[in-house]
C-alpha positions as CSV (number, residue, x, y, z in Angstrom):
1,X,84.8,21.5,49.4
2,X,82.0,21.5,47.5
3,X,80.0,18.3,47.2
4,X,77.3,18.8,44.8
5,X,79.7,20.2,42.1
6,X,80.4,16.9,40.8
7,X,76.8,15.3,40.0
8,X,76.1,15.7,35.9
9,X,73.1,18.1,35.1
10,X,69.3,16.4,34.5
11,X,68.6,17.5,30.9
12,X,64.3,17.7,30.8
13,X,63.2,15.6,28.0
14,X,59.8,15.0,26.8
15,X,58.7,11.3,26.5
16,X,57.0,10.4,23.3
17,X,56.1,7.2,23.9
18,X,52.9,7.9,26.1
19,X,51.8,10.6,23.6
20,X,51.8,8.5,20.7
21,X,50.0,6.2,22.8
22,X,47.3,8.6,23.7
23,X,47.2,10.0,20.1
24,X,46.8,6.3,18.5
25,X,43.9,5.8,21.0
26,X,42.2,8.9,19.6
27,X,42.7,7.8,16.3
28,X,41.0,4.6,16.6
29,X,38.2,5.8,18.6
30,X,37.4,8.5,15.5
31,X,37.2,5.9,13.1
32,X,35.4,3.5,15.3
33,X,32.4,5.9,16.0
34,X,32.5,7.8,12.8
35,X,29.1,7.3,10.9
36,X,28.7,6.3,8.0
37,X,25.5,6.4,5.3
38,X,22.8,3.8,6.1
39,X,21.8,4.0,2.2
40,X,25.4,2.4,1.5
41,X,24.8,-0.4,3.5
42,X,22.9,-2.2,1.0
43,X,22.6,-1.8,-2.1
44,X,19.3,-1.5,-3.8
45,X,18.1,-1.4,-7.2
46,X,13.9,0.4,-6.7
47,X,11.3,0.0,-8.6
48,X,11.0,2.8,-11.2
49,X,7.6,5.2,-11.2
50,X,6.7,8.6,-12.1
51,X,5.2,11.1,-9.9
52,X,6.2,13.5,-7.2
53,X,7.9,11.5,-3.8
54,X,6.3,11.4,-0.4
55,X,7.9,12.9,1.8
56,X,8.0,11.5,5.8
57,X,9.7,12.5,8.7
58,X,11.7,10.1,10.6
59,X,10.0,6.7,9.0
60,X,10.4,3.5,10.4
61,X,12.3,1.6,7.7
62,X,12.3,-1.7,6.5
63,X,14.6,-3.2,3.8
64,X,13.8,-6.5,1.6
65,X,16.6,-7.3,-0.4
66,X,16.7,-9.1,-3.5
67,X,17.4,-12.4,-2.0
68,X,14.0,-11.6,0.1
69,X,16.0,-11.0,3.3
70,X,14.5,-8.4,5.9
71,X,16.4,-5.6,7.6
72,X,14.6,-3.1,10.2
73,X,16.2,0.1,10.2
74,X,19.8,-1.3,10.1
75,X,19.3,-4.5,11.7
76,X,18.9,-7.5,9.9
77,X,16.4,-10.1,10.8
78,X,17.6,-13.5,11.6
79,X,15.0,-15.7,9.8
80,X,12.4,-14.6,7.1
81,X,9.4,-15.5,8.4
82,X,6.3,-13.7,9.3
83,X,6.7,-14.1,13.5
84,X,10.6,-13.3,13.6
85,X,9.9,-10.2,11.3
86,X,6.9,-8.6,13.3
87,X,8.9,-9.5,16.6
88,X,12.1,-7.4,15.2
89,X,9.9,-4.9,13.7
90,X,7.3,-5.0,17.5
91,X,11.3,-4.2,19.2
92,X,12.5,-1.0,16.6
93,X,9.2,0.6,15.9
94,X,7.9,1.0,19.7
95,X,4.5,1.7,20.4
96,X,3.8,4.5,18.2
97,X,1.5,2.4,15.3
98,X,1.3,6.4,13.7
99,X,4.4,6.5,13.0
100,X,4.7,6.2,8.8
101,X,7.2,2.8,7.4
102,X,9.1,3.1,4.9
103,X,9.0,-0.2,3.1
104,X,12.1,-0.3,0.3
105,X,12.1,-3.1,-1.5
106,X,14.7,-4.2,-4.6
107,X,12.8,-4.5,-7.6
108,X,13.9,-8.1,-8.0
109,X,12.4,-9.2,-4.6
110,X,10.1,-12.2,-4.7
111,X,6.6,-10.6,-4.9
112,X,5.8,-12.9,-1.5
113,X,8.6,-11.3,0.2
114,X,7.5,-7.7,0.1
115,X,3.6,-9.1,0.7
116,X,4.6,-10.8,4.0
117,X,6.1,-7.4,5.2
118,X,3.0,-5.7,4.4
119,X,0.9,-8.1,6.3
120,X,3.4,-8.1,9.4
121,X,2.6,-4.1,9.6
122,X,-0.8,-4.6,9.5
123,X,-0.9,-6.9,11.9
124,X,1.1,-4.7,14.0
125,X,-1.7,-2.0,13.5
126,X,0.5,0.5,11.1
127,X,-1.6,1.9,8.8
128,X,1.1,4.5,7.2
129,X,2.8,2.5,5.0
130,X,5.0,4.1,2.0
131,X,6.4,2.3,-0.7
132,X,10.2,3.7,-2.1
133,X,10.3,3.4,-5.7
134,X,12.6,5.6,-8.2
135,X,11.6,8.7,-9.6
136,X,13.1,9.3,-13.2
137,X,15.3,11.8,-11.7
138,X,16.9,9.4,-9.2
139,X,17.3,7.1,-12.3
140,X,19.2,9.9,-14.4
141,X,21.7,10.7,-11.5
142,X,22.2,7.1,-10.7
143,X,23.1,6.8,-14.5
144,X,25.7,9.3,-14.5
């Protein structure tokens, strides 16, 4: 008599559930850390000029938008006054005062706005201070 003849036959099957899981994780975690331009961020509308653009490598940059509102690098700065934007600017820019700024500025910032940035770097102690404006190239592509 045989006593293992009557027990039904384990089939292998492979369990989806777990993989989908796994794969959905994966998914979210791609478009989590994927990066994206900083220049999208916020737009700006620059200053037009002529002339050849300065070129600098790996500026510190600060944004004044057209409400007059500061951002440093991508991080905007809770109030708008001259202490909170030197201490923001003190934390980003670290202690190397050689280091160039990029200052971008909309062309319809208030005039006081894009003055109190430029006195927050120099009381800081940076001396390299660019100003982004548009070449008429840049205003020809945007145009298209």
């Amino acid at each position: 008599m045989r006593i293992g003849a009557h027990r039904p036959v384990d089939e292998p099957e492979i369990n989806l559930v777990p993989l989908i899981d796994v794969i959905l994780t994966l998914v979210i975690f791609f478009v989590v850390t994927a990066t994206f331009e900083g220049r999208s961020a916020l737009k700006l509308e620059l200053p037009k000029a002529g002339g050849e653009a300065a070129q600098a490598r790996d500026p510190l940059v600060v944004l004044v938008n057209a409400q007059g509102r500061y951002f440093v690098q991508d991080r905007e700065v809770i109030r708008d006054d001259l202490a909170s934007l030197k201490s923001t600017i003190g934390e980003l820019g670290g202690s190397d005062r050689e280091r160039p700024v990029m200052l971008r500025a909309d062309a319809r910032t208030p005039y006081q706005a894009v003055i109190t940035a430029q006195e927050a770097l120099g009381q800081l102690g940076y001396r390299h201070i660019l100003l982004a404006v548009a070449t008429p190239t840049e205003k020809k592509a945007a145009a298209k």
